[in-house]
C-alpha positions, 0 to 999 in steps of 0.5 A: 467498517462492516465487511460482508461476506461476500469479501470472502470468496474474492480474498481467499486467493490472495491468502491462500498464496500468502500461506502456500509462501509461508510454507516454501520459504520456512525450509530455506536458510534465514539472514542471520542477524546476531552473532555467536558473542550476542552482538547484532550483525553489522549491515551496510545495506538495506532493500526497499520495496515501493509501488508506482503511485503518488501514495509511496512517493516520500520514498522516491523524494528521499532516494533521489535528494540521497536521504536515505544514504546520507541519514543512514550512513552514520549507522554503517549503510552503504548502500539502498537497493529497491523493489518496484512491485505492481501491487501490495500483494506481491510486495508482501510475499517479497518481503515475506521470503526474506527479500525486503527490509522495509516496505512502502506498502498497503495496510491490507497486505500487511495484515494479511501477511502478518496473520501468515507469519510474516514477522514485522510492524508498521512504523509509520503512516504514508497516506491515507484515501487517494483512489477513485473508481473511474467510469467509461465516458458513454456509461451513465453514473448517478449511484452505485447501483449504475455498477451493476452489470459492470466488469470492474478492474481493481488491484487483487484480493487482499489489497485496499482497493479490492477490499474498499470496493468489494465493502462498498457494493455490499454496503450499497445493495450490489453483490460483489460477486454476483451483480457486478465482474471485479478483476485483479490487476496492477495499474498498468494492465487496469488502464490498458484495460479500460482503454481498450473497452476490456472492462467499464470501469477501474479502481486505482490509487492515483495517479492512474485516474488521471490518466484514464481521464486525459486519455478520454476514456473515463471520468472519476465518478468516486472517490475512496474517500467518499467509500471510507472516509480516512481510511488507511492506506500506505504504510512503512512496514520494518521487519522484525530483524531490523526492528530487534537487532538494528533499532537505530536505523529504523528511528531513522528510516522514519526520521527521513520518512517524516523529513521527506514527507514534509518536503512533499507537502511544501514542494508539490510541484518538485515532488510531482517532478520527482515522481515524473521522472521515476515512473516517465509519466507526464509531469503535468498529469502528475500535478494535475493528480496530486491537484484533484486527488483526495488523498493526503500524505501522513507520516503519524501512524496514531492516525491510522491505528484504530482503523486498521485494528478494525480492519484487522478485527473484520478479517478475523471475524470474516474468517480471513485470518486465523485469529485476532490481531492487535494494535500491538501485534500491527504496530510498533509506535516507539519509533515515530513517537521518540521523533518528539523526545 
């Protein structure tokens, strides 16, 4: 990927409060895993963070069957909690005050929380592409250059989607900052946005195009695939304490992570049901989506590992993070890869 540099200046907020957390939260008092005899802590519970769309939804599968429970009981766990977050960004300072266990997440976000200190590593993959730029019905569209002049609604700084499509202008000849008018927002602000004519055009994971289509408002007119082709997307980010001291539960957290995944790839309609009934979307614009998307559901994080290194490399070379990060510094692959042993 070459990034430009006019993804600087949009980014420098999400980071900005990424370190302002970091700064807060080292004065309070940390869970402490391990105990003066040097064993770890026993656990009977676990928080989870996801967000509204289609992309995390192996985790809403595993809730509502009771996977999780059932395949964590055996190690002590009694009990799932969840976070339901707009976007990636919000979801990482969560999880970087001590709040989340495990996080459903973007890839972006987790990088930019790991260069600020942020102490864990993706496990596994969720999805990859799955988001579409969607245009007003009245406004012409035959190539990017007919964005220009364009106010855009998008998730915020230091998102997947924000960074995709800032990359993309700039790869086209449109300055992100100056030719065009991109505005942070969550899924539910984005449509009501678009909606009521308060922007031209959103960008967002499915399923939300489809509801901007079937309101009348819009039409999909790019694919994030067509932008990047495989990109990463959604991820399973463990923290570092699960990982040292509780190494079990995370093999099995990715052991059901891959079991739901599955499940979803071969009951497209339950899982649309699913997702349906968590969010109280209309179950057939939800099947409509996973119908048209061009996003698929992974669990292998070898699939996602160089573009995300890459990712990571552009952001240092940009300035974004204070220095390089590694696959090793990412990704802790032991557990997905002991799946097969």
């Amino acid at each position: 990927m070459n990034y430009k540099k006019t993804l600087k200046l949009a980014s420098a907020f999400f980071f900005v409060i990424v370190l302002i957390s970091a700064v807060f939260i080292s004065g309070c008092t940390e869970k402490t895993t391990d105990q003066e005899d040097g064993q770890a802590e026993t656990i009977t519970e676990l928080t989870f963070g996801y967000q509204p769309s289609t992309h995390q939804i192996a985790y809403i599968t595993a809730r509502e069957k009771g996977w999780w429970l059932e395949d964590l009981a055996p190690y002590g766990i009694k009990s799932i909690n969840d976070n339901l977050f707009p976007t990636g960004a919000p979801e990482m300072q969560s999880m970087m005050a001590g709040d989340l266990d495990v996080a459903y997440v973007g890839s972006a976000p987790v990088i930019s929380a790991l260069a600020s200190g942020l102490d864990a590593k993706i496990v596994a993959a969720v999805q990859i592409q799955g988001s579409d730029i969607v245009l007003r019905t009245e406004l012409p569209y035959e190539s990017p250059e007919d964005l220009r002049g364009l106010k855009i609604a998008t998730f915020p700084p230091g998102t997947i989607q924000d960074t995709l499509l800032r990359n993309w202008l700039a790869e086209n000849g449109i300055d992100p900052n100056e030719d065009v008018e991109i505005i942070g927002m969550g899924p539910g602000d984005a449509i009501t946005a678009i909606s009521a004519g308060q922007v031209d055009a959103v960008f967002l994971p499915h399923p939300s195009p489809v509801m901007v289509e079937n309101e009348g408002v819009g039409r999909s007119v790019v694919s994030s695939g067509e932008m990047l082709e495989d990109h990463a997307c959604c991820v399973i980010a463990v923290s570092g304490d699960l990982i040292r001291n509780h190494p079990d539960i995370v093999q099995q957290i990715v052991a059901t992570h891959v079991r739901a995944t599955e499940y979803n790839s071969e009951h497209l309609d339950e899982a649309a049901q699913i997702f349906a009934d968590d969010q109280e979307w209309d179950v057939e614009l939800v099947k409509q989506s996973l119908n048209e998307w061009d996003g698929s559901w992974i669990a292998d994080p070898n699939l996602i590992v160089n573009s995300t290194v890459d990712y990571a490399q552009v952001q240092y070379e940009l300035g974004y993070i204070s220095s390089p990060l590694t696959q090793d510094d990412i990704f802790d692959l032991s557990f997905y890869e002991a799946l097969d042993q």
